[in-house]
N, C-alpha and C positions, 0 to 999 in steps of 0.2 A: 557526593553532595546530597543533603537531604532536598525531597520534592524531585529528585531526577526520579524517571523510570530507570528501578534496578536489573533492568532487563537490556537494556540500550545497545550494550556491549556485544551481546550472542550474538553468533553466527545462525547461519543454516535455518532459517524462521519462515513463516505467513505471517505479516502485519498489516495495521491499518493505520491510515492518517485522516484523521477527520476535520472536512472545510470546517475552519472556523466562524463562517457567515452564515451557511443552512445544514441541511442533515444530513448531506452527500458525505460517504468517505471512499477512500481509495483502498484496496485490497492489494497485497503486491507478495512477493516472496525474494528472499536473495538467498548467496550464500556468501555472501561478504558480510560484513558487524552492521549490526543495524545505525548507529552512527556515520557511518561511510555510505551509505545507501541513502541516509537521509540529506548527506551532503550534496550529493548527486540530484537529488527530488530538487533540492533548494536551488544550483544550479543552473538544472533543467528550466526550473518555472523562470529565474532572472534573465535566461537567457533568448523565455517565451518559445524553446524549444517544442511545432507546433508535432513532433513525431513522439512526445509522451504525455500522456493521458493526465497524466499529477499536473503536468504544466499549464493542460489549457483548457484543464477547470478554473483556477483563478485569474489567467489571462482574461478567458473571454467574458469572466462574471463578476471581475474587480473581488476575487475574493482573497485569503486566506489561508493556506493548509496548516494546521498544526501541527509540523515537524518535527517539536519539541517531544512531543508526547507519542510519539508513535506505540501504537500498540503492538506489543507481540499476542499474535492468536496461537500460535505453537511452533514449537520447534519441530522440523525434521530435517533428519539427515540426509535422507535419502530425494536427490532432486525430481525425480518421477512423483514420487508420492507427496511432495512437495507443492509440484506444481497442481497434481488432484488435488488436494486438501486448500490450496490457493481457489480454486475450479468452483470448490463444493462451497466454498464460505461467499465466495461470489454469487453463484446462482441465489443460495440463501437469503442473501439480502438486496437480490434482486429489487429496482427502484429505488435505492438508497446508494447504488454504489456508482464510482463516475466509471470503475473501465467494465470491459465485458468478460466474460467466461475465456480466458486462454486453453483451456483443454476439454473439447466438445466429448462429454461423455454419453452414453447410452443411454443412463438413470436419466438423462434432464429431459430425453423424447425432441 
């Protein structure tokens, strides 16, 4: 479909979903299609599930995530490096993002 993100489909990725009320987005990584991950977010949040981060941003702030559009930041295969590059795009956009750093590395002090 035109207007889809042609990226939707891939596996093995870092993405982002950005609230669509303020400037916060969610950083996240799977190894499942990034459609089945997003059905999972969407889920989560209907079901106010308060153990995921994507949930209970718009729970607790009456907002929106834009699940439609999820961005891929990169593919990788490899789940280690995966979840650093998850790690590093998070610290990066430290105060814009709602979860925190899953993988404490050395480089952040």
């Amino acid at each position: 479909q035109k207007g889809k993100d042609e990226t939707r489909t891939k596996k093995k990725l870092v993405y982002s979903v950005q609230c669509k009320n303020c400037d916060l987005k969610y950083i996240g990584e799977t190894n499942r299609d990034k459609q089945t991950r997003m059905r999972e977010h969407n889920n989560d949040i209907k079901k106010s599930k308060q153990t995921s981060l994507i949930a209970q941003h718009p729970n607790m702030n009456n907002h929106m995530m834009d699940l439609d559009y999820a961005e891929t930041l990169t593919p990788e295969s490899t789940w280690k490096r995966r979840v650093i590059k998850e790690s590093i795009l998070t610290h990066q956009s430290k105060g814009l993002v709602i979860n925190e750093t899953k993988y404490k590395l050395k480089v952040f002090g």
